[in-house]
C-alpha positions in Angstrom: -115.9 51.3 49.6 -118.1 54.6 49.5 -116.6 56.2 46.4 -115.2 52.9 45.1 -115.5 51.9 41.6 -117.1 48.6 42.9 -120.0 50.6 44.5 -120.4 53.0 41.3 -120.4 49.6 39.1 -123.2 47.7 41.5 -125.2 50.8 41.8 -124.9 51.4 38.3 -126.4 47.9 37.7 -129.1 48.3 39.8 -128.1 46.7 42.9 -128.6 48.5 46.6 -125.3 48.8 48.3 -125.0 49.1 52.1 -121.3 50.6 53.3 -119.3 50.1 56.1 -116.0 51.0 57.4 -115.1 48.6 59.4 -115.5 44.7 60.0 -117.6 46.0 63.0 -119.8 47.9 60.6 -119.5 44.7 58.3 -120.9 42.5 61.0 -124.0 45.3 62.3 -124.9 45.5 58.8 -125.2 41.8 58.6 -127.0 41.4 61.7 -129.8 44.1 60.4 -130.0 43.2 56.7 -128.4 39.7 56.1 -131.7 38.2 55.1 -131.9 40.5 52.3 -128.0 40.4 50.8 -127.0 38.6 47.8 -123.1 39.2 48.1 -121.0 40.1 50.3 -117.9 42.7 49.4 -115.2 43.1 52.4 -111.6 44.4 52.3 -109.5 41.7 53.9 -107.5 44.7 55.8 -110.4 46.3 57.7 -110.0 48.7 60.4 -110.4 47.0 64.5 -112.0 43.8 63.1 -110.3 42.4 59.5 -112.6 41.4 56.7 -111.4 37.9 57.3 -112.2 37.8 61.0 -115.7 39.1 59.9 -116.2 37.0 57.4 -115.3 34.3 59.7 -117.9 35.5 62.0 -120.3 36.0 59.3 -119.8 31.5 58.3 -120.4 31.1 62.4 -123.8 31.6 62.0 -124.5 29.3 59.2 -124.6 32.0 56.3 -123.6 31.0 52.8 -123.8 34.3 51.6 -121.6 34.4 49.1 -118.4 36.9 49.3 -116.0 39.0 47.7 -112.8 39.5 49.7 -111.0 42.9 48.2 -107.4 43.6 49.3 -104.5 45.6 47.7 -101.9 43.1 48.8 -101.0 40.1 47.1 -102.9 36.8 47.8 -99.5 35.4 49.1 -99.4 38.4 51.7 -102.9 37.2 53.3 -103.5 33.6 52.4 -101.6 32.2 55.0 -104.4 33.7 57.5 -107.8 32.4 56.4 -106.5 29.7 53.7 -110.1 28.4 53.1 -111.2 31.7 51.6 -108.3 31.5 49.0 -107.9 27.8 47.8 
């Protein structure tokens, strides 16, 4: 998401944006600044760990963060692995 058009869009409304590359980066940069987030954004097909496994991880601890799961495929493609995040 570093040159995405989602992070030009957020920072062009004013909101701080903190980037990863991978659900392991996803999951450090909750860990270090999760108090301070208002939304999550996460690619469902993330390098090592997927958004969905780190946004599974992210629920374990009790967060209700709210979150934005970003993928190219189609909804049918990844539903069938995390179907809470897509009902």
């Amino acid at each position: 998401m570093s040159s995405s058009p989602v992070r030009r869009v957020l920072i062009a409304k004013g909101f701080g944006v903190l980037v990863g590359s991978s659900g392991a980066d996803a999951l450090r940069l909750f860990e270090h600044h999760g108090h301070s987030l208002d939304l999550i954004v996460i690619d469902v097909t993330l390098p090592n760990t997927s958004g969905i496994e780190a946004l599974n991880r992210i629920r374990a601890t009790g967060s209700e963060l709210p979150a934005l799961l970003s993928s190219g495929y189609s909804v049918e493609l990844i539903s069938s692995d995390s179907p809470e995040f897509f009902a």
